[in-house]
C-alpha positions in Angstrom: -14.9 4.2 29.8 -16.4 3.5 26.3 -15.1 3.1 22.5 -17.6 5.4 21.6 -16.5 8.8 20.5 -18.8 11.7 22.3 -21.2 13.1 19.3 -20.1 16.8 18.7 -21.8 20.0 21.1 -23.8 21.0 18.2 -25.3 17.4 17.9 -27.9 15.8 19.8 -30.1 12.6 19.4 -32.8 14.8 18.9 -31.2 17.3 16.3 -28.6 15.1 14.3 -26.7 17.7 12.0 -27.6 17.9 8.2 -25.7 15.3 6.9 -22.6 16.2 8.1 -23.0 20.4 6.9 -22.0 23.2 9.1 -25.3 24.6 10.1 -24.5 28.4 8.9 -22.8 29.0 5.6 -22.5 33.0 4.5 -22.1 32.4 1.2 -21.6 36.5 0.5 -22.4 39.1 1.8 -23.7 42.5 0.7 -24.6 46.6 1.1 -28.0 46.2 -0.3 -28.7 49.9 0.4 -26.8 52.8 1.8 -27.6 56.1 2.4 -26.0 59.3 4.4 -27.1 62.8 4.7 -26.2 65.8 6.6 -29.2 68.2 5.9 -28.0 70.9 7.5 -24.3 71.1 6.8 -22.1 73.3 7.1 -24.2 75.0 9.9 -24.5 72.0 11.5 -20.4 71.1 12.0 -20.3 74.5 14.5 -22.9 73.2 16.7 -21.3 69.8 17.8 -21.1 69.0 21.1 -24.3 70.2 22.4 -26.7 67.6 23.6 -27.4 65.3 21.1 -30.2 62.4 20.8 -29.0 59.0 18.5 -32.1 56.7 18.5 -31.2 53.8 16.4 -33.8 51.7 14.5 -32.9 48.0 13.7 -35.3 45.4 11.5 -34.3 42.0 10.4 -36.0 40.7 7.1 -35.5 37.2 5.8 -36.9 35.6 2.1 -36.5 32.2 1.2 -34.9 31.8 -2.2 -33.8 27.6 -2.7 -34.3 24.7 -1.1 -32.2 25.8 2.1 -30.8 29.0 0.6 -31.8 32.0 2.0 -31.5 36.0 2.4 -30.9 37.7 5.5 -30.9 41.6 5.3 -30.4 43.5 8.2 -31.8 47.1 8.4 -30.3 49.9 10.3 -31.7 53.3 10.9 -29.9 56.0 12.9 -31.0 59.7 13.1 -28.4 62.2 14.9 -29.7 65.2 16.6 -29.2 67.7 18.7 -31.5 70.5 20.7 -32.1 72.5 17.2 -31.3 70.2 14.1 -31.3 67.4 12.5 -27.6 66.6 12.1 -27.7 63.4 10.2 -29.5 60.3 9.1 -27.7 56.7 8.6 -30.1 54.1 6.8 -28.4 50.9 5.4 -29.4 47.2 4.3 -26.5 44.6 5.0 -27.6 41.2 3.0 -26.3 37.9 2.6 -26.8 35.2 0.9 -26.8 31.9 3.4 -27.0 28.2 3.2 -28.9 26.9 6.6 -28.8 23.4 7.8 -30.5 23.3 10.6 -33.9 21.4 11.3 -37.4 22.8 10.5 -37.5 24.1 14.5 -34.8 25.8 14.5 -35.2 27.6 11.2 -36.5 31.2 12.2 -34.3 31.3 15.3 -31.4 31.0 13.0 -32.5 33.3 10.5 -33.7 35.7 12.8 -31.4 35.7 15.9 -28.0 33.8 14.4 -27.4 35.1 10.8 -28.2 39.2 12.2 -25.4 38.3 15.1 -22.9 37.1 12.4 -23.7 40.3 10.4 -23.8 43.1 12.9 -20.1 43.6 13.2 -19.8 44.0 9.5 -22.7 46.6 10.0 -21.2 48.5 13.1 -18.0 49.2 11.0 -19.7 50.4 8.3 -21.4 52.9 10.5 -18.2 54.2 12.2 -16.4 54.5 9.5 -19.8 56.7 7.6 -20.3 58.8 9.9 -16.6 59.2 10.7 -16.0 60.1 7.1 -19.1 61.9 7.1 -17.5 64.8 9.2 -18.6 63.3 12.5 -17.0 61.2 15.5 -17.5 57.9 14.8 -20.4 56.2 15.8 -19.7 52.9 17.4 -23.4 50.9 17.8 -23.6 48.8 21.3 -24.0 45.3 20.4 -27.4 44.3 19.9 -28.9 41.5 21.8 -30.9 40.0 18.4 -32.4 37.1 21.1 -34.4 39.5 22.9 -35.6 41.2 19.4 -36.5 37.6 18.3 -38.3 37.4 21.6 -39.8 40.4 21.8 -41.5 39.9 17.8 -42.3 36.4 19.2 -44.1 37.9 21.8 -46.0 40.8 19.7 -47.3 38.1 16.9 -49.0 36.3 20.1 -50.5 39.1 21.5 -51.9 40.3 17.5 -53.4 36.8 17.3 -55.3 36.7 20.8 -56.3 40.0 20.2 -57.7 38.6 17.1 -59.1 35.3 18.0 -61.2 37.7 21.1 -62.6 39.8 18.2 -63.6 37.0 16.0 -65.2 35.0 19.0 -69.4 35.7 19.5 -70.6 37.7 22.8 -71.7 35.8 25.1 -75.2 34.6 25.3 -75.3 34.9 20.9 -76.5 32.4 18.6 -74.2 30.8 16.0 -75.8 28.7 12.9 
């Protein structure tokens, strides 16, 4: 048994925190843009509950302002519709304003995977209570899994710079000065 206390779960040797700061401060939070529209009402209120289609459209977007303040704005896209019409479209931008404190490493993970998990509830409300006072049940998003997004971009800027690196390297057998 030691004297020595254990370091906090968030600590490590290797990742001490930032001088004693939490690693996530929203310092506020914000509807950036919001938009509703039921193009074909009131036609469209005597068709519901025929099949409809809900495809949802997400897209995180981060800009450093300050030293280790940044802006995290997550967008949201949802078009309702059924067999014959378009019965609405849902586009909102949910910001915030946050402080990060985290090492250099672990600075797009955060903004990109942390920050959009911490906002999404806020979001998901937002979008019941639309399209619920829209004229519509309320919409209730299934969490989004923003790791596998980060992974997936991770994953796709790779692949755009091998296919790049291929085109810029000389065919075979071809002379370079």
């Amino acid at each position: 048994m030691t004297d020595t206390p254990a370091p906090p779960p968030s600590a490590s040797p290797d990742h001490p925190p930032a001088h004693g700061q939490p690693p996530i401060v929203i310092n506020t939070q914000y509807i950036r843009d919001l938009s509703f529209e039921v193009p074909g009402a009131p036609e469209v209120f005597r068709q519901q509950g025929e099949g409809q289609e809900i495809p949802i459209g997400i897209e995180v977007q981060t800009r450093h302002l300050e030293a280790n303040m940044f802006e995290v704005v997550l967008h949201m896209r949802v078009e309702a519709k059924n067999q014959t019409r378009q019965m609405f479209m849902l586009e909102i931008a949910y910001g915030a304003l946050c402080t990060i404190n985290v090492p250099e490493q672990h600075l797009q993970p955060v903004l990109l995977v942390e920050v959009p998990r911490l906002l999404f509830p806020f979001v998901r409300s937002l979008i019941a209570d639309l399209t619920r006072d829209g004229g519509f049940p309320p919409l209730l998003v299934t969490p989004i899994d923003f790791a596998e997004l980060y992974r997936q971009r991770i994953a796709q800027m790779q692949a755009q710079q091998a296919q790049q690196a291929q085109s810029q390297t000389p065919p075979e057998g071809a002379t370079v000065n």
